[in-house]
C-alpha positions in Angstrom: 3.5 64.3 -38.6 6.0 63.2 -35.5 3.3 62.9 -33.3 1.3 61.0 -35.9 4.5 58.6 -36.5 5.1 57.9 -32.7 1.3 57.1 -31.6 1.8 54.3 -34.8 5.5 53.4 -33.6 3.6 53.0 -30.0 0.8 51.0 -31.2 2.8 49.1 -32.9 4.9 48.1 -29.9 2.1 47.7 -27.7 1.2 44.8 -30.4 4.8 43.2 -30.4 4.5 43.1 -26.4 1.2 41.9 -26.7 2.3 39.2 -29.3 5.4 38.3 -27.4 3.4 37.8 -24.0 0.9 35.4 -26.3 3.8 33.5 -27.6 5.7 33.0 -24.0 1.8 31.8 -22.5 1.8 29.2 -25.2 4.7 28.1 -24.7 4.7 27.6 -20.8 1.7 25.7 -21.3 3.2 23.9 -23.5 6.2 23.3 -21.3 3.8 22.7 -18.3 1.8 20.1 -20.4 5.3 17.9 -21.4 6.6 18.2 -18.2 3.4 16.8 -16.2 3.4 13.8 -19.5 7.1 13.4 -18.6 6.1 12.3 -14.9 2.6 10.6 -16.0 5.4 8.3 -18.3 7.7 7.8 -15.0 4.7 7.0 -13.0 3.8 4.4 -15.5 6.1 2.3 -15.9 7.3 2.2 -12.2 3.8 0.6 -11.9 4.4 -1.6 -14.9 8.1 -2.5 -13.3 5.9 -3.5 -9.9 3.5 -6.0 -11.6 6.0 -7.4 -13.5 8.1 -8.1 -10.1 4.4 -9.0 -8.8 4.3 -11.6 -11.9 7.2 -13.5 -11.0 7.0 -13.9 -7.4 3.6 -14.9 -8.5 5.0 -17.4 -10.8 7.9 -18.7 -8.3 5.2 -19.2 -5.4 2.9 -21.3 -8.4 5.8 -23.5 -9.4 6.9 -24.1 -5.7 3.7 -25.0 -5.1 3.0 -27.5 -7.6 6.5 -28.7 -6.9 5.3 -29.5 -3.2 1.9 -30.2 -4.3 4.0 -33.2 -6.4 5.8 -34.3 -3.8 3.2 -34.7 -1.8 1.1 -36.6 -4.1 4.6 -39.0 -4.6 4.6 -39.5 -1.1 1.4 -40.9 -0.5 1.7 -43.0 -3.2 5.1 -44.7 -1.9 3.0 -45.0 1.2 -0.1 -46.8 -0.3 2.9 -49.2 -2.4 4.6 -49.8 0.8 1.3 -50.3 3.6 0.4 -53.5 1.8 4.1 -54.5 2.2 4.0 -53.8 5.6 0.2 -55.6 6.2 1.9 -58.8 4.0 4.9 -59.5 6.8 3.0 -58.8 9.8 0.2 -60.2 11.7 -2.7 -58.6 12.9 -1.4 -56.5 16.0 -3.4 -56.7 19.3 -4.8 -54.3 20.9 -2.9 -54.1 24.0 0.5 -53.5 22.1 -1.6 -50.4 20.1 -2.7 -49.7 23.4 0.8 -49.1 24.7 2.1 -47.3 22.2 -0.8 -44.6 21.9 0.1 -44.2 25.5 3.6 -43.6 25.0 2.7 -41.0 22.4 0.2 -39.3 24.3 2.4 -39.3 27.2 5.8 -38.2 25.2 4.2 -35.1 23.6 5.0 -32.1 25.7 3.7 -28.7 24.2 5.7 -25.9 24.1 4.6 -23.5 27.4 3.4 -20.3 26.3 4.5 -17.4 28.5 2.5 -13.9 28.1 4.0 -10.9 29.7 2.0 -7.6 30.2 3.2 -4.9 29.5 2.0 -1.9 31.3 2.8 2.0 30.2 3.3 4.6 32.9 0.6 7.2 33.3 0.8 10.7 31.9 1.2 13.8 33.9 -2.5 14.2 32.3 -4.1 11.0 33.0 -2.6 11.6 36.5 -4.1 14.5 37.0 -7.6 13.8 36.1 -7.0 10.3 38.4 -6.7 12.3 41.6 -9.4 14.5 40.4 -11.7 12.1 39.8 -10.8 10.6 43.2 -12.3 13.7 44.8 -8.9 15.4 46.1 -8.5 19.3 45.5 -6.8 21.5 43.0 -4.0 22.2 45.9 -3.8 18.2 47.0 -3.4 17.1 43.1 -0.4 20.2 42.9 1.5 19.1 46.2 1.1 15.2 45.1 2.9 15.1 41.8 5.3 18.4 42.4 3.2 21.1 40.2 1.9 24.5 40.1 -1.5 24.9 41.0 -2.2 26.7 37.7 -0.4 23.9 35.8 -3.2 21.5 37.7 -6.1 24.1 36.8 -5.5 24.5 33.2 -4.8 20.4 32.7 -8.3 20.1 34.6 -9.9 23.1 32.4 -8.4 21.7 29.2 -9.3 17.7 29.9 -13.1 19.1 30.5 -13.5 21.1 27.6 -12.6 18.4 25.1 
């Protein structure tokens, strides 16, 4: 009867374990499911604070442009009011007074010069190398001209070749 009452007492507990183990996998899950949500939320609405930002500069650049897009309409308009003014009070200019002033313009504009400086990087040890190698000198030449070991030369020259 004992050993009848402790195979059932251990088959019994083999199904608690087995129930507990169940009940800790659904609940990592779970947990694993809520958490990944959590930072699918977050990921959200940093994009939704971007476009909103993205919005108003987008709205501030429109309104500055119809701003300037005004002003420059206004402007030409004072300048059509005012060129028949100007056309009423003056005669008819001749040409060699146009003449002269196109000339000073065209003489008084001086563009801006335009330097451009090189800029030149120093070799690498590599580069170097497979310089004086392509030149034609020797394994030993290449070593004594830039302080190496003859090795050092061999494998740079080995390794440049390969790839």
């Amino acid at each position: 009867m004992t050993s009848f009452l402790l195979t059932f007492s251990l088959i019994l507990h083999g199904f608690t374990i087995m129930g507990f183990l169940y009940l800790y996998r659904r609940f990592s899950v779970q947990q694993d499911t809520e958490f990944l949500e959590k930072n699918m939320r977050e990921v959200e609405d940093v994009f939704q604070s971007y476009l909103l930002e993205l919005k108003d500069e987008n709205e501030k650049l429109l309104n500055i442009l119809a701003e300037n897009g005004k002003n420059g309409i206004e402007q030409e308009e004072m300048e059509q009011k005012t060129k028949p003014i100007l056309n009423e009070e003056r005669t008819e200019p001749n040409q060699a007074s146009l003449r002269k002033v196109k000339d000073s313009v065209v003489n008084s504009y001086n563009p801006a010069e335009i330097t451009v400086t090189d800029k030149v990087e120093e070799m690498t040890e590599e580069s170097n190398v497979m310089l004086l190698h392509k030149q034609g000198l020797t394994i030993e030449e290449i070593a004594k001209q830039l302080n190496k070991g003859k090795t050092e030369i061999e494998l740079l020259i080995k390794f440049h070749s390969s790839t």
